[in-house]
N, C-alpha and C positions, 0 to 999 in steps of 0.2 A: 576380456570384457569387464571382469569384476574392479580391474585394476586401473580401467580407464580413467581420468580425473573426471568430475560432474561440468555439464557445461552450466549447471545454474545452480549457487548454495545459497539459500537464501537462510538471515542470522537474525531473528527475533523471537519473541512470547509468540504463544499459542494459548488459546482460551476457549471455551466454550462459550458460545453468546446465548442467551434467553429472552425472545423477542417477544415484548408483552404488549399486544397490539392494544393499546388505547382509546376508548371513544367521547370519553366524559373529560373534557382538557379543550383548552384554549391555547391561540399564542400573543402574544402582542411582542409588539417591535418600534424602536425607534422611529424618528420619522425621518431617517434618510433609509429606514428597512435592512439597517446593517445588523443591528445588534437585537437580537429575539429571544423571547423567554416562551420555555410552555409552561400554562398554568393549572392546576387543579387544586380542587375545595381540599382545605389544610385540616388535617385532624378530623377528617371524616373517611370514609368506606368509597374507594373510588374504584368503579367498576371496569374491566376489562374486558376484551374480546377471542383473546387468544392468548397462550404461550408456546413458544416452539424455539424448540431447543437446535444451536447448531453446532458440531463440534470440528476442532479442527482450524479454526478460525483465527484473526489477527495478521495485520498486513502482512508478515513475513511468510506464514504459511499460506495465506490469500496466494501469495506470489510466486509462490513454489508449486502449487494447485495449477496455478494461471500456464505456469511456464510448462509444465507436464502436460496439459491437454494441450497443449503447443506442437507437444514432441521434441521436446529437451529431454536430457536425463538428467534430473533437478534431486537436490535432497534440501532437509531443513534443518539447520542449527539451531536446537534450541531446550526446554526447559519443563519438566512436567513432575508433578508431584506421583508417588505410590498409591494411588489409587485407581478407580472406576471409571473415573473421569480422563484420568491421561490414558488408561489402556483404550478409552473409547475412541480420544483423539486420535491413540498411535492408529488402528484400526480403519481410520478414515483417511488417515494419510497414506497408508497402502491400498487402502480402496480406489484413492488417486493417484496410482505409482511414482509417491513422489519418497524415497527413501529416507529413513528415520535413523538409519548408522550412526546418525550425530546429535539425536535427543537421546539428554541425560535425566536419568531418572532420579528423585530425591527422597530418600526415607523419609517421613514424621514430616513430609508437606504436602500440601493440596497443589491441584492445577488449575491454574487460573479458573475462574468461572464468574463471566459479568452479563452483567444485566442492560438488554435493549427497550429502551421504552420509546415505543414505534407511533407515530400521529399523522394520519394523513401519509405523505410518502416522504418522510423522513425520521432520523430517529435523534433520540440523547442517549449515550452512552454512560452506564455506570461502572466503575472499572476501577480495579484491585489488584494492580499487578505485584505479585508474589516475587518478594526478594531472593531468586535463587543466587547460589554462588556460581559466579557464572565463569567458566571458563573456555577456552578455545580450542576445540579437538585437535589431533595430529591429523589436519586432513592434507590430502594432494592439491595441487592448486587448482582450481577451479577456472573453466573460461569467465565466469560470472560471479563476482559475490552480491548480492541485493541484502542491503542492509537499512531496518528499518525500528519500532519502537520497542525499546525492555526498559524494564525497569529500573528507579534512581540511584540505584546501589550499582548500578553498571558502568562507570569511568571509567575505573583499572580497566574494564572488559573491552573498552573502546582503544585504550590504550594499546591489547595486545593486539586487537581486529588491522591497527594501523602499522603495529609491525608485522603484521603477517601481509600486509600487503605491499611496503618495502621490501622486505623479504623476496618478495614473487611481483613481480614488475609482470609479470604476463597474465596476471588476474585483473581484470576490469572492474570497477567499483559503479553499481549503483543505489545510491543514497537519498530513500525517501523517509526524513527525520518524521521522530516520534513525538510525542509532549515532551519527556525528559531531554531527549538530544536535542530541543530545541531552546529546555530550559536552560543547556547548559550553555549556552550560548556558542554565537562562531570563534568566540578566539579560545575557545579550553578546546576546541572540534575542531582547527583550524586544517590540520593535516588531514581532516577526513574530507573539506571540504576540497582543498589542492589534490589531494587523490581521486577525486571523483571524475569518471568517463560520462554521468549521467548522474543529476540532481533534478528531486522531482518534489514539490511542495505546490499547496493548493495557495492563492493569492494572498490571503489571509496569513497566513502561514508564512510567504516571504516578507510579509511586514514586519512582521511580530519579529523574526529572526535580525532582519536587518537596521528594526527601529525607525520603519518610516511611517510620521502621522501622515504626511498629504502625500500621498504614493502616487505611480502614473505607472502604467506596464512598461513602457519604454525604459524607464529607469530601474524599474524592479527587477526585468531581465538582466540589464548590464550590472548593476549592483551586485545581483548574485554568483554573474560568471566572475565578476573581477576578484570574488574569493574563491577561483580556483577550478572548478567544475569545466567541463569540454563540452559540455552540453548541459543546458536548464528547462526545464520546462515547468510552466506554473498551471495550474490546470484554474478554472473560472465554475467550475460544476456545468448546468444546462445551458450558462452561455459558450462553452468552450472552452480554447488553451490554447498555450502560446510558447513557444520557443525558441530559442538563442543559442545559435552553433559558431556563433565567433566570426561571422560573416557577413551574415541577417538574422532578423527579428522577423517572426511568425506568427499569423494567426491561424487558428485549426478551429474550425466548428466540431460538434457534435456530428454523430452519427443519426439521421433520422429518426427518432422515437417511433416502433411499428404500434405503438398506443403507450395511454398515459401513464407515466413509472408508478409501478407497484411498490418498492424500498429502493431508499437508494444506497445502501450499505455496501463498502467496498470499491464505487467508483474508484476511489483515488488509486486505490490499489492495483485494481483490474488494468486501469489506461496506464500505468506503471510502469509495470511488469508486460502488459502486451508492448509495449514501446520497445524495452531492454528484451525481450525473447526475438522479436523482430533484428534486432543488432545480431543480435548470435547464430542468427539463421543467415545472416549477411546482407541483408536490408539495407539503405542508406539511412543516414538519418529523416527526408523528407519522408521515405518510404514508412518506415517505422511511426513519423506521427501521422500517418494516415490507415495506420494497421489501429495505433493505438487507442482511438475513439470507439472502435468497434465491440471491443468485450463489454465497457460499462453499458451500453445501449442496450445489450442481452443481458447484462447484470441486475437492472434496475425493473428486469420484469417479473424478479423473487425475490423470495426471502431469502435474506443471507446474502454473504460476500462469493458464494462458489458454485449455488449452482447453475446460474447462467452461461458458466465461464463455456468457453466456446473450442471447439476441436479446431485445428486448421484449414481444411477442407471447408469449414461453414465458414469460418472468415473470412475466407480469400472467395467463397461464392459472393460474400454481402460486399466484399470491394471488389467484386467486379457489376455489381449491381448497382455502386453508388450513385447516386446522381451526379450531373456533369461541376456544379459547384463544388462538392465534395474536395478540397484541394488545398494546402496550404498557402497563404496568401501573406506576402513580403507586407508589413508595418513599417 
């Protein structure tokens, strides 16, 4: 049993978030409502509503989380400093039997630790990710790698992730890019993208990657699979998401809101990682993006990226409850 490979190892930072609920702040936005700022009084005493601490956090372990209450046997590749704070993460991550065999530990460094500033039902992220030396365990190969944001000192580290995945042609790559991997642009990532079973980025995000000013989904899909990826999927937040299997183009609504989102931290992740646990339980892909909308809908009714996340049993009740529209629809 000990010996089995994981069906899900998901390779990123780990953080603790501190979610500083805000009430004294504004936002304003462009007037096409793309581009939005929140504001508050500069150089004065700005009042808050809460702080609350989450630990454990950051898409990769989000997704490791996600893929355990699935019922995979998941662990996390990743990165913590000698202190209080990564013993509390490690702590949390076996509270969600998701194995830590492959976080390393760093003398004389801190563990991540950023800051949520939460308005209404969205947040800004402040964030600090700590340059560990990152390198890539002697692991078994995994039915699943989900690989998603570390930090800019991380190249080499991308470099080894893609020979370990030549290496083992029977490991599945899903690839939901971070700030950095996406600063580094597609052609230094080129192999991570041609290795990809599954590429998951929010709209916004295949822009920015692919360099398009006047974008359209039709294009955005094809543009992305043609670097490589077997499957794309671009998520739209509370309009939806959309998918490209090499076939057809799809659209996916949302999953019903049972009332109005409380935070929305961690969607991207949740609808992610329920997607790719869905493959590995042997789902199709249609199946899979109709599992996948389900976790963020219970995500977005807490604080934090995890504790909505949903058992299987409750998921598979709420798609068999969905309405008859509920369905992917060919674009």
């Amino acid at each position: 049993m000990f010996n089995k490979p994981f069906d899900f190892v998901a390779i990123g930072d780990i953080t603790t978030d501190v979610f500083i609920k805000i009430k004294d702040a504004h936002v304003t936005c462009s007037i096409d409502n793309t581009k939005c700022e929140i504001c508050m009084k500069f150089a004065d005493k700005v009042p808050f509503e809460s702080a609350t601490e989450v630990r454990a956090v950051g898409n990769s372990a989000n997704a490791s989380v996600s893929a355990s209450r699935l019922g995979l046997r998941g662990a996390l590749i990743s990165d913590i400093g000698n202190d209080q704070n990564g013993r509390d993460c490690l702590s949390e991550l076996a509270r969600n039997k998701v194995s830590s065999k492959y976080v390393s530990t760093h003398r004389n460094m801190e563990t991540n630790y950023h800051y949520v500033l939460w308005y209404d039902n969205e947040r800004t992220i402040l964030v600090n990710h700590k340059e560990y030396p990152y390198r890539l365990p002697n692991l078994k190969a995994p039915k699943w790698l989900y690989l998603s944001s570390l930090a800019s000192n991380s190249f080499d580290y991308h470099l080894e992730i893609i020979a370990f995945l030549k290496a083992h042609p029977e490991t599945r790559l899903a690839f939901q890019p971070g700030t950095f991997q996406m600063k580094l642009g597609k052609e230094k990532l080129a192999d991570l993208y041609t290795l990809s079973e599954v590429f998951v980025c929010n709209l916004e995000e295949a822009e920015r990657i692919l360099g398009e000013t006047e974008p359209n989904i039709k294009n955005l899909l094809s543009k992305m699979r043609a670097l490589g990826p077997k499957l794309v999927l671009l998520t739209d937040g509370p309009k939806g998401a959309y998918m490209d299997d090499g076939t057809n183009q799809y659209f996916m609504p949302i999953y019903p809101d049972p009332k109005p989102p409380f935070e929305r931290t961690g969607c991207g992740d949740a609808f992610a990682s329920t997607f790719v646990t869905a493959l590995s339980l042997g789902k199709s892909p249609l199946e899979a993006l109709m599992w996948a909308p389900i976790n963020p809908m219970s995500v977005v009714q807490y604080v934090g990226a995890q504790k909505g996340l949903l058992d299987r049993p409750t998921l598979e009740k709420y798609l068999a409850e969905a309405p008859a529209d509920y369905k992917p629809k060919v674009i």
